[in-house]
N, C-alpha and C positions, 0 to 999 in steps of 0.2 A: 602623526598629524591628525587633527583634530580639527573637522569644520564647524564654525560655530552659525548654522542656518537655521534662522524659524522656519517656522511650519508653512507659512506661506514660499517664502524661497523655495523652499524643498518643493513644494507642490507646482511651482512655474516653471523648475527645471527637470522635473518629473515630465512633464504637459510637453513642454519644447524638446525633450532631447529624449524619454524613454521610449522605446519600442515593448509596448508588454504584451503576455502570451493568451492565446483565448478570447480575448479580447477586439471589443468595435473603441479605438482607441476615441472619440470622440464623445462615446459615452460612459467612461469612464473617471474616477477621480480617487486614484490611489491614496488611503490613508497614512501621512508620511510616520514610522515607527523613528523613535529616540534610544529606546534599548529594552531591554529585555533581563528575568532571574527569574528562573524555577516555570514555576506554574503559568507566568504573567507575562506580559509585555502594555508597552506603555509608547502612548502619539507624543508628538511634538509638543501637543498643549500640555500634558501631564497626566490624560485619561488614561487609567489602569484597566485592562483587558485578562479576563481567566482566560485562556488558550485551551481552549475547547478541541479545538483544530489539529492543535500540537504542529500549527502551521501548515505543512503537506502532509501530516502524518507521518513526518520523521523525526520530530524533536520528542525521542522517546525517553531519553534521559535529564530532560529538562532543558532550559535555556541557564548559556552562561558557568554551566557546573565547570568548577574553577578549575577540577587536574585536567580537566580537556583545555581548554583559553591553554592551559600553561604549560603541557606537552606541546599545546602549536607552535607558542612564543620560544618553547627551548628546542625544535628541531630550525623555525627559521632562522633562529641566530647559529645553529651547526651546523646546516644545510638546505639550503633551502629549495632545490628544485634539483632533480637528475632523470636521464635518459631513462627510458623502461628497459632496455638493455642490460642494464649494470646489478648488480646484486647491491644488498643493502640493509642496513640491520632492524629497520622498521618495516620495511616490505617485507622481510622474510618472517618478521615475529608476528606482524598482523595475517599472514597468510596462515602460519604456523597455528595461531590463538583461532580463527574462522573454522579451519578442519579441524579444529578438538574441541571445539560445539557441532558441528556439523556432525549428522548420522553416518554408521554405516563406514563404507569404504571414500566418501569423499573427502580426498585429502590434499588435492591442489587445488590452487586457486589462481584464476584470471585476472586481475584486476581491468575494471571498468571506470569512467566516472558518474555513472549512474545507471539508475534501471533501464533503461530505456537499451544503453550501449551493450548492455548485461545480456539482456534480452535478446538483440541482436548477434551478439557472438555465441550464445546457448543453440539458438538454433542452426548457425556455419556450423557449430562442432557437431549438433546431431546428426547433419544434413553427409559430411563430410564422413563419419562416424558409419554410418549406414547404408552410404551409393544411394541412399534415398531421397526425392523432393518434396514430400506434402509431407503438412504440418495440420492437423486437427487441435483447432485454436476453437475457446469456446465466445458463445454471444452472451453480455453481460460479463464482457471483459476488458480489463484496463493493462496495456504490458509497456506502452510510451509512443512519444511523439518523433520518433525518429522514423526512416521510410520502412522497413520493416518490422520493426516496433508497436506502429503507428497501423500497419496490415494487419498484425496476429489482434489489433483490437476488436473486439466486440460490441464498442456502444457508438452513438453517431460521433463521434471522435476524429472516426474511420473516414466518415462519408467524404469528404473535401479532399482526402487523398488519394480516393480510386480513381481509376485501378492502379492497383498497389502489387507488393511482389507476390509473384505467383508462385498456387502452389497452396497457399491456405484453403482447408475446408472448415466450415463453419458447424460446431454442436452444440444443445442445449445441455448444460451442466444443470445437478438439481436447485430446486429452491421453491419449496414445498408450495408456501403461499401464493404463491404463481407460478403454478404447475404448469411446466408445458404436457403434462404427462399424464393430468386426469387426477392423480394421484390422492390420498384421500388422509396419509398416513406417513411417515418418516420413511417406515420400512417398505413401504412401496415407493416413495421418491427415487429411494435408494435402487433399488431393485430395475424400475422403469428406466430410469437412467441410464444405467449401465448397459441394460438388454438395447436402449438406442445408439450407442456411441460404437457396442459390438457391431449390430446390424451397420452402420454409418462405414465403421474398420472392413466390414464383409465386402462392400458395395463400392468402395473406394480402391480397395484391392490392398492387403495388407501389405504385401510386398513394392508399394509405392510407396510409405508413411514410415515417415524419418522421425518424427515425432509426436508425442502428446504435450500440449502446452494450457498451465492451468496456474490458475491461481487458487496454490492450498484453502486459502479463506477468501474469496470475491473483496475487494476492499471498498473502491469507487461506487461498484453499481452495484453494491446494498450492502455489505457486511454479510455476506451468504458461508454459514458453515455447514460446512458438507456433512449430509448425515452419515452416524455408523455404517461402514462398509465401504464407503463410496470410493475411499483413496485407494484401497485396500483391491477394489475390484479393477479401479483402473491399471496400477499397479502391474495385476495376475493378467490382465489383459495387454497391456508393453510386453510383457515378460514371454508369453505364447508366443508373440508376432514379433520380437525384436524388434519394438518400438523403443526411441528413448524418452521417458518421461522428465519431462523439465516442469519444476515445479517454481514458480514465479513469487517469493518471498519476498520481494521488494517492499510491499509495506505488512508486509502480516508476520515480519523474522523480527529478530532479536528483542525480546520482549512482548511485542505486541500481541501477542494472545498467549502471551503465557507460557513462553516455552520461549528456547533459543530460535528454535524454528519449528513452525505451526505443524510441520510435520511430525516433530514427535509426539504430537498429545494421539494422534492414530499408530503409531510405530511403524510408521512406510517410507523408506530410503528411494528417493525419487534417485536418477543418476547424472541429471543436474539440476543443482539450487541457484537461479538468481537472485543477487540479495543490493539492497542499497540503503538510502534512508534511516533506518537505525542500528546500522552498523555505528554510525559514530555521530547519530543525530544531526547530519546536514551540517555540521560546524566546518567541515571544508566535503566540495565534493566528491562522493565515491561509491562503488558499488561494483559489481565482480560475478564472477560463477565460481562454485562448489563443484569441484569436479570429480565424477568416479575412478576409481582404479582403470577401470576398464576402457574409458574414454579417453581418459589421458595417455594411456598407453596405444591408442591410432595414431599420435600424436609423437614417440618416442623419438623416430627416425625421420618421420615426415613431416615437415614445417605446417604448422596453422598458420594458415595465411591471415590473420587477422591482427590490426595493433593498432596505440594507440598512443599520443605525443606522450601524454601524461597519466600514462599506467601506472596504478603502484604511485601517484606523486607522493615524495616522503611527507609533505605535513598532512595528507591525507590519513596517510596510514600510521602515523604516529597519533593522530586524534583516534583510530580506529584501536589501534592497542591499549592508547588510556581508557575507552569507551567501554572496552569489554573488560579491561580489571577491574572497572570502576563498577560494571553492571556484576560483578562476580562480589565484590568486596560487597556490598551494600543490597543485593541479594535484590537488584530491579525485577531480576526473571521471576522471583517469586514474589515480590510485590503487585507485580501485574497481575498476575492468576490470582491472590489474593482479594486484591481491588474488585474482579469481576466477579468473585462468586460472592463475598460478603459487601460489597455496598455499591458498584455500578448496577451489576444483575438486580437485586432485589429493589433497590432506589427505582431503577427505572420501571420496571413492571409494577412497583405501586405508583408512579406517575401512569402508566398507561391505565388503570382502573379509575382514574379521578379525568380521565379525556378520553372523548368519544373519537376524536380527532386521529389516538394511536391506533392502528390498527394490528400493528407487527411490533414485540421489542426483540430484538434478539443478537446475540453476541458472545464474547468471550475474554478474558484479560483484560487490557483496556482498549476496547475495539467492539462497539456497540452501537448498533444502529434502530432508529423510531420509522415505520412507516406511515406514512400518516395517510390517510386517506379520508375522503367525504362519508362514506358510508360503510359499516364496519361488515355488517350482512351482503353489500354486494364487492368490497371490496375496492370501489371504487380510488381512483390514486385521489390525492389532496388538490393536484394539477396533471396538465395531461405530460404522458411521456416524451421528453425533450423539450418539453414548452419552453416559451421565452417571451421574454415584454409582459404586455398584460396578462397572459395564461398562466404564467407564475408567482403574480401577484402574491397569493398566498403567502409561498413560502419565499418570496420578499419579503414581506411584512411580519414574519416569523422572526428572521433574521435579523431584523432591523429593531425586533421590540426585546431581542437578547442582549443587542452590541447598547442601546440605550441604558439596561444597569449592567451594562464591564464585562460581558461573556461573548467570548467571540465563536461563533458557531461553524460546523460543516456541515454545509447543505447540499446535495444534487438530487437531482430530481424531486420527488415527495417524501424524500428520507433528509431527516438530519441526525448527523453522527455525532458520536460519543467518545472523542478518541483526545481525550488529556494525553500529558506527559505521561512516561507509567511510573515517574518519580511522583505524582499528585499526592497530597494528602485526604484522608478520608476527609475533612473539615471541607478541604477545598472543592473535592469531587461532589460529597452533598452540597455545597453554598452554589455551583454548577448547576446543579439540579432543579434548585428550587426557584433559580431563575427562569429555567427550560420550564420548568412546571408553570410559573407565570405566564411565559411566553404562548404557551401551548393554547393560552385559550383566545386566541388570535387566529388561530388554525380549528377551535372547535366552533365557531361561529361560521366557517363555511361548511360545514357537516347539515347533512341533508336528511339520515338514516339516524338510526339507534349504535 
Protein backbone atom coordinates (compact mmCIF):
# COMPACT_ATOMS: atom_id res chain seq x y z
CA UNK A 1 0.00 0.00 0.00
CA UNK A 2 1.10 3.10 -1.21
CA UNK A 3 -0.35 6.60 0.01
CA UNK A 4 -0.05 8.97 -2.57
CA UNK A 5 -0.08 12.48 0.02
CA UNK A 6 1.62 15.77 -0.84
CA UNK A 7 3.40 17.62 1.49
CA UNK A 8 0.70 19.70 2.60
CA UNK A 9 -1.69 16.62 3.38
CA UNK A 10 1.05 15.00 5.26
CA UNK A 11 1.64 18.07 7.11
CA UNK A 12 -2.25 18.62 8.32
CA UNK A 13 -2.47 15.10 9.37
CA UNK A 14 0.90 15.30 11.02
CA UNK A 15 -0.63 18.73 12.96
CA UNK A 16 -4.22 16.88 13.75
CA UNK A 17 -3.32 13.43 14.74
CA UNK A 18 0.67 13.16 15.69
CA UNK A 19 1.70 13.25 19.23
CA UNK A 20 5.62 14.06 18.80
CA UNK A 21 8.40 13.65 21.51
CA UNK A 22 10.31 16.52 23.21
CA UNK A 23 8.39 18.70 21.77
CA UNK A 24 5.77 22.12 22.59
CA UNK A 25 3.34 20.46 19.93
CA UNK A 26 2.12 23.90 18.81
CA UNK A 27 5.41 25.06 18.07
CA UNK A 28 6.36 22.88 15.90
CA UNK A 29 6.02 21.93 12.11
CA UNK A 30 7.53 18.62 11.14
CA UNK A 31 9.40 18.36 7.90
CA UNK A 32 7.12 15.67 5.97
CA UNK A 33 10.25 13.06 4.59
CA UNK A 34 9.19 10.95 0.98
CA UNK A 35 12.10 8.50 1.10
CA UNK A 36 15.49 7.99 1.65
CA UNK A 37 19.17 6.03 -0.10
CA UNK A 38 22.49 5.97 1.39
CA UNK A 39 23.80 9.19 2.62
CA UNK A 40 20.51 11.41 1.83
CA UNK A 41 17.09 11.74 2.30
CA UNK A 42 14.52 13.81 0.60
CA UNK A 43 10.89 16.14 1.63
CA UNK A 44 7.73 15.81 -0.02
CA UNK A 45 8.74 18.64 -2.30
CA UNK A 46 11.95 16.99 -3.72
CA UNK A 47 14.69 18.83 -1.50
CA UNK A 48 17.63 16.48 -1.13
CA UNK A 49 19.11 16.40 2.50
CA UNK A 50 23.04 14.97 3.30
CA UNK A 51 22.17 13.17 6.69
CA UNK A 52 24.54 14.68 8.81
CA UNK A 53 22.45 13.29 11.78
CA UNK A 54 22.31 9.69 10.48
CA UNK A 55 18.88 10.71 11.93
CA UNK A 56 19.19 9.64 15.78
CA UNK A 57 22.55 8.46 15.24
CA UNK A 58 21.47 4.94 14.21
CA UNK A 59 21.37 4.86 10.52
CA UNK A 60 24.92 3.60 10.66
CA UNK A 61 24.88 1.55 7.57
CA UNK A 62 23.09 3.92 5.60
CA UNK A 63 19.44 4.39 4.46
CA UNK A 64 17.60 1.88 2.43
CA UNK A 65 20.80 -0.69 1.91
CA UNK A 66 18.81 -3.06 -0.12
CA UNK A 67 19.93 -6.79 1.80
CA UNK A 68 18.46 -5.23 5.00
CA UNK A 69 14.69 -3.84 2.98
CA UNK A 70 15.06 -7.56 1.64
CA UNK A 71 15.91 -9.85 4.67
CA UNK A 72 12.75 -7.87 6.17
CA UNK A 73 10.37 -8.47 3.18
CA UNK A 74 11.64 -12.27 3.10
CA UNK A 75 11.27 -12.95 6.95
CA UNK A 76 7.53 -11.12 6.83
CA UNK A 77 6.50 -13.21 4.09
CA UNK A 78 8.00 -16.68 6.38
CA UNK A 79 6.99 -15.27 9.59
CA UNK A 80 6.16 -12.47 10.65
CA UNK A 81 5.68 -11.99 14.38
CA UNK A 82 6.31 -14.82 17.38
CA UNK A 83 6.27 -14.98 21.19
CA UNK A 84 9.63 -14.10 22.99
CA UNK A 85 9.13 -17.64 24.45
CA UNK A 86 9.86 -19.68 21.41
CA UNK A 87 13.27 -20.44 19.88
CA UNK A 88 13.88 -19.33 16.35
CA UNK A 89 16.35 -19.31 13.70
CA UNK A 90 16.87 -15.49 13.30
CA UNK A 91 16.84 -14.82 17.04
CA UNK A 92 19.21 -17.33 17.65
CA UNK A 93 21.69 -16.35 14.77
CA UNK A 94 21.48 -12.55 15.50
CA UNK A 95 22.14 -13.22 19.20
CA UNK A 96 24.82 -15.85 18.11
CA UNK A 97 26.46 -12.91 15.36
CA UNK A 98 26.18 -9.87 18.57
CA UNK A 99 28.45 -12.36 21.04
CA UNK A 100 31.08 -12.90 18.39
CA UNK A 101 31.74 -9.26 18.04
CA UNK A 102 31.22 -8.67 21.48
CA UNK A 103 34.45 -8.96 24.04
CA UNK A 104 35.46 -11.12 26.41
CA UNK A 105 33.14 -13.63 27.91
CA UNK A 106 29.83 -11.91 26.84
CA UNK A 107 27.95 -14.41 25.05
CA UNK A 108 24.07 -14.10 25.62
CA UNK A 109 22.04 -11.79 24.74
CA UNK A 110 18.55 -10.06 25.96
CA UNK A 111 16.93 -8.81 23.49
CA UNK A 112 15.29 -5.39 23.89
CA UNK A 113 13.38 -3.04 21.56
CA UNK A 114 15.63 -0.26 22.26
CA UNK A 115 18.08 1.50 24.27
CA UNK A 116 16.31 2.91 26.62
CA UNK A 117 14.51 -0.92 27.44
CA UNK A 118 18.26 -2.19 27.38
CA UNK A 119 19.16 0.00 29.82
CA UNK A 120 16.57 -0.81 31.96
CA UNK A 121 16.97 -4.50 32.15
CA UNK A 122 20.97 -4.02 32.46
CA UNK A 123 20.39 -2.56 35.54
CA UNK A 124 17.41 -5.43 37.19
CA UNK A 125 20.30 -7.94 36.15
CA UNK A 126 23.12 -5.88 38.05
CA UNK A 127 20.87 -4.95 40.87
CA UNK A 128 19.60 -8.66 41.04
CA UNK A 129 23.19 -9.95 40.18
CA UNK A 130 24.66 -8.36 43.41
CA UNK A 131 21.73 -7.92 46.50
CA UNK A 132 22.68 -4.46 45.61
CA UNK A 133 20.68 -1.07 44.98
CA UNK A 134 22.64 2.00 43.96
CA UNK A 135 23.75 2.64 40.59
CA UNK A 136 26.50 5.47 40.03
CA UNK A 137 25.20 6.91 36.73
CA UNK A 138 27.19 9.93 35.48
CA UNK A 139 26.06 13.74 34.75
CA UNK A 140 26.44 14.50 31.06
CA UNK A 141 24.55 11.47 30.30
CA UNK A 142 21.91 10.27 27.93
CA UNK A 143 20.77 6.30 28.70
CA UNK A 144 16.61 6.92 27.52
CA UNK A 145 13.24 8.07 28.25
CA UNK A 146 11.77 5.36 29.87
CA UNK A 147 11.24 5.77 34.01
CA UNK A 148 14.46 4.26 34.89
CA UNK A 149 16.19 4.94 31.83
CA UNK A 150 15.11 8.31 31.97
CA UNK A 151 16.60 8.42 36.20
CA UNK A 152 20.20 7.10 35.30
CA UNK A 153 20.09 10.41 32.93
CA UNK A 154 22.38 12.96 33.47
CA UNK A 155 21.28 16.07 31.38
CA UNK A 156 17.94 18.27 32.07
CA UNK A 157 16.12 15.25 30.16
CA UNK A 158 15.92 14.07 33.75
CA UNK A 159 14.32 17.17 35.40
CA UNK A 160 10.44 16.58 34.50
CA UNK A 161 10.68 13.12 35.82
CA UNK A 162 11.86 13.56 39.29
CA UNK A 163 11.94 12.05 41.59
CA UNK A 164 12.60 9.14 39.62
CA UNK A 165 13.91 5.51 40.82
CA UNK A 166 15.87 5.48 43.64
CA UNK A 167 18.99 4.54 44.21
CA UNK A 168 20.94 6.71 41.59
CA UNK A 169 24.11 8.53 42.61
CA UNK A 170 25.23 11.04 40.48
CA UNK A 171 29.40 11.46 39.08
CA UNK A 172 31.32 13.59 37.04
CA UNK A 173 32.91 11.53 34.14
CA UNK A 174 35.97 13.31 32.50
CA UNK A 175 35.90 15.97 29.79
CA UNK A 176 39.14 17.84 29.81
CA UNK A 177 37.64 21.06 28.22
CA UNK A 178 35.34 21.51 31.05
CA UNK A 179 37.03 20.10 33.78
CA UNK A 180 35.16 19.66 36.76
CA UNK A 181 38.43 18.73 38.05
CA UNK A 182 40.84 21.78 37.56
CA UNK A 183 42.71 19.54 35.33
CA UNK A 184 45.18 21.10 32.97
CA UNK A 185 46.13 17.93 30.87
CA UNK A 186 44.59 14.46 29.64
CA UNK A 187 46.74 12.65 32.08
CA UNK A 188 45.38 14.52 34.98
CA UNK A 189 41.61 14.29 33.73
CA UNK A 190 42.34 11.01 33.80
CA UNK A 191 43.83 10.48 37.03
CA UNK A 192 41.30 13.30 38.83
CA UNK A 193 38.49 11.47 37.70
CA UNK A 194 39.01 8.30 38.69
CA UNK A 195 40.61 9.42 42.30
CA UNK A 196 36.63 11.21 42.51
CA UNK A 197 34.40 8.34 41.56
CA UNK A 198 36.92 6.15 44.08
CA UNK A 199 36.25 8.72 46.89
CA UNK A 200 32.28 8.99 45.70
CA UNK A 201 32.59 4.34 45.73
CA UNK A 202 34.23 5.11 49.56
CA UNK A 203 31.52 7.55 50.83
CA UNK A 204 28.60 5.76 49.35
CA UNK A 205 29.57 2.49 50.88
CA UNK A 206 30.89 -0.10 48.28
CA UNK A 207 29.02 -2.79 49.47
CA UNK A 208 25.60 -0.85 48.41
CA UNK A 209 26.60 -0.22 44.62
CA UNK A 210 25.16 -2.66 42.12
CA UNK A 211 26.46 -0.84 39.55
CA UNK A 212 28.71 1.46 37.32
CA UNK A 213 26.78 2.91 34.47
CA UNK A 214 28.49 4.73 31.68
CA UNK A 215 28.60 5.75 28.32
CA UNK A 216 31.94 4.26 26.58
CA UNK A 217 32.01 7.42 24.37
CA UNK A 218 29.34 10.39 26.01
CA UNK A 219 27.27 10.74 22.59
CA UNK A 220 24.27 13.34 23.18
CA UNK A 221 26.13 15.68 25.67
CA UNK A 222 29.24 16.20 23.49
CA UNK A 223 30.87 13.30 21.95
CA UNK A 224 33.32 12.98 25.07
CA UNK A 225 36.09 10.24 24.58
CA UNK A 226 37.36 9.19 27.63
CA UNK A 227 41.01 9.63 28.05
CA UNK A 228 43.81 6.79 28.21
CA UNK A 229 43.17 4.92 31.26
CA UNK A 230 40.03 6.10 32.16
CA UNK A 231 37.95 2.67 31.22
CA UNK A 232 40.58 0.89 32.34
CA UNK A 233 40.53 2.51 35.92
CA UNK A 234 36.95 2.19 36.28
CA UNK A 235 37.06 -1.31 35.24
CA UNK A 236 40.01 -2.22 38.14
CA UNK A 237 37.72 -0.19 40.30
CA UNK A 238 34.07 -2.64 39.65
CA UNK A 239 36.46 -5.49 39.92
CA UNK A 240 38.04 -4.62 43.78
CA UNK A 241 34.37 -3.75 44.95
CA UNK A 242 32.23 -6.31 42.92
CA UNK A 243 30.68 -3.65 41.13
CA UNK A 244 29.05 -4.53 37.63
CA UNK A 245 30.13 -2.26 35.01
CA UNK A 246 27.47 -1.76 32.32
CA UNK A 247 28.81 0.01 29.61
CA UNK A 248 25.88 1.99 27.56
CA UNK A 249 26.79 1.22 23.63
CA UNK A 250 23.58 2.27 22.34
CA UNK A 251 24.85 4.94 20.08
CA UNK A 252 28.79 4.56 20.18
CA UNK A 253 28.48 0.28 19.08
CA UNK A 254 28.65 -1.11 16.02
CA UNK A 255 30.71 1.02 13.88
CA UNK A 256 30.29 4.28 15.34
CA UNK A 257 33.76 4.78 16.47
CA UNK A 258 35.30 2.52 14.88
CA UNK A 259 35.09 -0.67 16.30
CA UNK A 260 32.29 -3.15 16.84
CA UNK A 261 32.03 -1.67 20.27
CA UNK A 262 33.76 1.52 21.46
CA UNK A 263 35.11 -0.67 24.02
CA UNK A 264 37.61 -2.49 22.22
CA UNK A 265 39.61 0.62 20.93
CA UNK A 266 40.76 0.53 25.16
CA UNK A 267 40.68 -3.39 25.44
CA UNK A 268 38.21 -3.42 28.65
CA UNK A 269 35.20 -6.11 28.78
CA UNK A 270 32.56 -4.20 30.71
CA UNK A 271 30.12 -7.34 32.07
CA UNK A 272 27.23 -5.62 30.46
CA UNK A 273 26.92 -4.01 27.01
CA UNK A 274 23.76 -2.29 26.00
CA UNK A 275 23.39 -1.88 22.50
CA UNK A 276 20.70 -0.56 19.98
CA UNK A 277 20.58 1.88 16.96
CA UNK A 278 23.20 0.24 14.90
CA UNK A 279 22.81 -3.01 15.48
CA UNK A 280 20.70 -3.01 12.28
CA UNK A 281 20.28 0.97 11.74
CA UNK A 282 16.76 1.63 13.15
CA UNK A 283 15.23 -0.31 9.93
CA UNK A 284 12.99 -2.16 12.41
CA UNK A 285 13.16 -1.69 16.17
CA UNK A 286 15.80 -3.23 18.55
CA UNK A 287 18.28 -3.17 20.98
CA UNK A 288 19.36 -5.81 23.76
CA UNK A 289 22.15 -6.55 26.50
CA UNK A 290 25.56 -8.31 26.08
CA UNK A 291 25.73 -10.46 28.87
CA UNK A 292 28.74 -11.96 31.00
CA UNK A 293 29.41 -15.53 31.69
CA UNK A 294 29.08 -14.73 35.14
CA UNK A 295 25.76 -12.76 34.96
CA UNK A 296 24.08 -14.95 33.13
CA UNK A 297 24.71 -17.75 35.21
CA UNK A 298 22.62 -15.73 38.55
CA UNK A 299 20.21 -16.37 36.13
CA UNK A 300 20.65 -20.34 35.49
CA UNK A 301 18.06 -21.63 37.83
CA UNK A 302 16.49 -18.52 38.89
CA UNK A 303 13.95 -16.60 36.67
CA UNK A 304 14.74 -12.82 35.57
CA UNK A 305 11.83 -11.46 36.04
CA UNK A 306 12.08 -9.15 33.28
CA UNK A 307 10.26 -9.46 29.56
CA UNK A 308 8.97 -8.11 26.85
CA UNK A 309 5.77 -8.77 24.16
CA UNK A 310 8.27 -8.39 21.37
CA UNK A 311 11.77 -9.70 22.29
CA UNK A 312 13.90 -10.98 19.80
CA UNK A 313 10.81 -9.76 17.10
CA UNK A 314 11.87 -11.91 14.10
CA UNK A 315 12.06 -9.07 11.48
CA UNK A 316 13.95 -7.34 13.99
CA UNK A 317 16.57 -9.60 14.28
CA UNK A 318 16.57 -10.78 10.84
CA UNK A 319 17.46 -7.08 9.71
CA UNK A 320 20.08 -7.36 12.74
CA UNK A 321 21.76 -10.62 11.01
CA UNK A 322 21.72 -9.02 7.41
CA UNK A 323 23.07 -5.76 9.27
CA UNK A 324 26.09 -7.38 10.66
CA UNK A 325 27.07 -9.46 7.43
CA UNK A 326 26.51 -6.78 5.61
CA UNK A 327 28.79 -4.49 8.04
CA UNK A 328 31.47 -7.56 7.87
CA UNK A 329 31.29 -8.17 3.95
CA UNK A 330 31.89 -4.56 3.08
CA UNK A 331 34.20 -3.81 6.05
CA UNK A 332 31.64 -0.63 7.56
CA UNK A 333 33.78 -1.23 10.85
CA UNK A 334 36.75 -0.27 9.11
CA UNK A 335 35.50 2.29 7.03
CA UNK A 336 34.51 4.23 10.07
CA UNK A 337 37.81 4.36 11.74
CA UNK A 338 39.08 5.19 8.44
CA UNK A 339 36.74 7.96 7.70
CA UNK A 340 37.78 9.65 11.15
CA UNK A 341 41.34 9.58 11.01
CA UNK A 342 41.81 10.41 7.33
CA UNK A 343 39.06 12.99 6.36
CA UNK A 344 36.36 13.60 9.37
CA UNK A 345 39.47 14.21 11.92
CA UNK A 346 41.60 16.38 9.89
CA UNK A 347 38.63 18.10 7.58
CA UNK A 348 37.36 19.33 10.73
CA UNK A 349 40.17 20.68 12.68
CA UNK A 350 41.12 22.70 9.52
CA UNK A 351 37.44 23.99 9.59
CA UNK A 352 38.15 24.77 13.30
CA UNK A 353 41.39 27.05 12.28
CA UNK A 354 39.39 29.12 9.61
CA UNK A 355 36.34 29.86 12.81
CA UNK A 356 36.83 31.60 15.96
CA UNK A 357 33.43 30.38 16.65
CA UNK A 358 35.03 26.50 17.23
CA UNK A 359 36.32 26.22 20.30
CA UNK A 360 36.56 22.23 20.74
CA UNK A 361 36.79 19.56 17.63
CA UNK A 362 36.89 16.26 18.82
CA UNK A 363 35.94 12.69 18.03
CA UNK A 364 36.60 9.35 16.57
CA UNK A 365 35.20 7.02 13.56
CA UNK A 366 32.25 8.80 12.39
CA UNK A 367 31.26 10.39 15.62
CA UNK A 368 32.59 13.98 15.85
CA UNK A 369 31.61 16.83 17.70
CA UNK A 370 32.32 21.20 17.24
CA UNK A 371 31.91 23.13 20.32
CA UNK A 372 31.37 26.14 19.67
CA UNK A 373 31.64 28.93 21.88
CA UNK A 374 31.75 32.94 22.02
CA UNK A 375 35.05 33.32 23.20
CA UNK A 376 37.90 30.80 22.57
CA UNK A 377 40.31 32.22 25.67
CA UNK A 378 37.37 32.09 28.21
CA UNK A 379 35.61 29.41 26.87
CA UNK A 380 32.54 30.76 26.86
CA UNK A 381 29.58 28.29 25.33
CA UNK A 382 28.00 29.80 21.83
CA UNK A 383 24.62 29.82 24.05
CA UNK A 384 23.81 29.23 27.45
CA UNK A 385 23.44 25.58 28.87
CA UNK A 386 19.96 24.27 28.13
CA UNK A 387 18.89 27.43 26.52
CA UNK A 388 15.75 27.63 24.58
CA UNK A 389 13.74 30.37 22.40
CA UNK A 390 15.82 33.33 22.09
CA UNK A 391 19.11 32.14 24.00
CA UNK A 392 19.66 29.60 21.33
CA UNK A 393 19.16 31.62 18.65
CA UNK A 394 22.53 31.04 17.68
CA UNK A 395 22.74 27.77 17.07
CA UNK A 396 19.13 28.04 15.36
CA UNK A 397 20.45 30.03 12.88
CA UNK A 398 23.43 27.52 12.54
CA UNK A 399 21.01 25.04 11.79
CA UNK A 400 18.86 26.69 9.63
CA UNK A 401 21.84 28.11 7.24
CA UNK A 402 23.07 24.21 6.85
CA UNK A 403 19.46 22.63 6.10
CA UNK A 404 19.08 25.93 3.40
CA UNK A 405 22.00 24.28 0.92
CA UNK A 406 20.81 20.19 1.76
CA UNK A 407 22.74 19.21 5.00
CA UNK A 408 20.81 18.30 7.79
CA UNK A 409 22.54 18.91 10.96
CA UNK A 410 22.81 17.59 14.93
CA UNK A 411 22.70 20.26 17.20
CA UNK A 412 22.25 20.18 21.23
CA UNK A 413 23.35 22.51 23.15
CA UNK A 414 26.50 24.69 21.68
CA UNK A 415 27.80 21.63 19.93
CA UNK A 416 26.86 20.52 16.49
CA UNK A 417 27.68 16.93 15.60
CA UNK A 418 29.26 15.08 12.97
CA UNK A 419 27.72 11.84 12.80
CA UNK A 420 27.02 10.68 8.90
CA UNK A 421 26.19 7.21 7.89
CA UNK A 422 29.56 5.27 8.51
CA UNK A 423 28.75 3.96 4.93
CA UNK A 424 29.44 8.04 3.82
CA UNK A 425 31.70 8.77 1.00
CA UNK A 426 34.81 10.86 1.42
CA UNK A 427 33.27 13.22 -1.51
CA UNK A 428 30.14 13.19 0.53
CA UNK A 429 31.68 13.74 3.96
CA UNK A 430 33.85 16.66 2.61
CA UNK A 431 30.80 18.26 0.35
CA UNK A 432 29.20 17.98 4.46
CA UNK A 433 31.94 19.96 5.45
CA UNK A 434 32.16 22.76 3.41
CA UNK A 435 28.68 23.49 3.96
CA UNK A 436 29.26 23.35 7.96
CA UNK A 437 32.36 25.44 7.05
CA UNK A 438 29.83 28.17 5.37
CA UNK A 439 27.42 27.82 8.03
CA UNK A 440 29.91 28.40 10.75
CA UNK A 441 30.42 31.91 10.10
CA UNK A 442 26.94 32.54 11.30
CA UNK A 443 28.02 31.34 14.58
CA UNK A 444 31.48 33.53 14.25
CA UNK A 445 29.56 36.74 14.24
CA UNK A 446 28.39 36.16 17.83
CA UNK A 447 32.11 35.69 19.10
CA UNK A 448 33.03 38.29 21.36
CA UNK A 449 37.00 37.08 22.20
CA UNK A 450 39.85 35.96 19.82
Amino acid sequence: MELDYDAATIRRLDKDHVFHSWSAQAQISPLPIAGAEGSYFWDADGTRYLDFSSQLVNVNIGHQHPAIVAAIQEQAGRLSTLAPGFANDVRAEAARLIAEVAPGDLDKVFFANGGAEANENAIRMARLHTGRHKVLAAYRSYHGATAGAIALTGDPRRWASEPGMSGVVRYWGPYLYRSAFHATTEAEECERALSHLRDLVAVEGPQTIAAIILETVVGTNGILVPPEGYLAGVRALCDEYGIVLVADEVMAGFARCGEWFAVDRWGVTPDLITFAKGVNSGYVPLGGVVISAEIAATFADRPFPGGLTYSGHPLACASAVASINVMREEKVVENARRLGDEVLGPELRALAERHPSVGEVRGLGAFWALELVRDRTTREPLVPFNASGPAAAPMAELAAACKAEGLWPFVHFNRTHVVPPCTISDDDARAGIAILDRALDVADRYCTGS
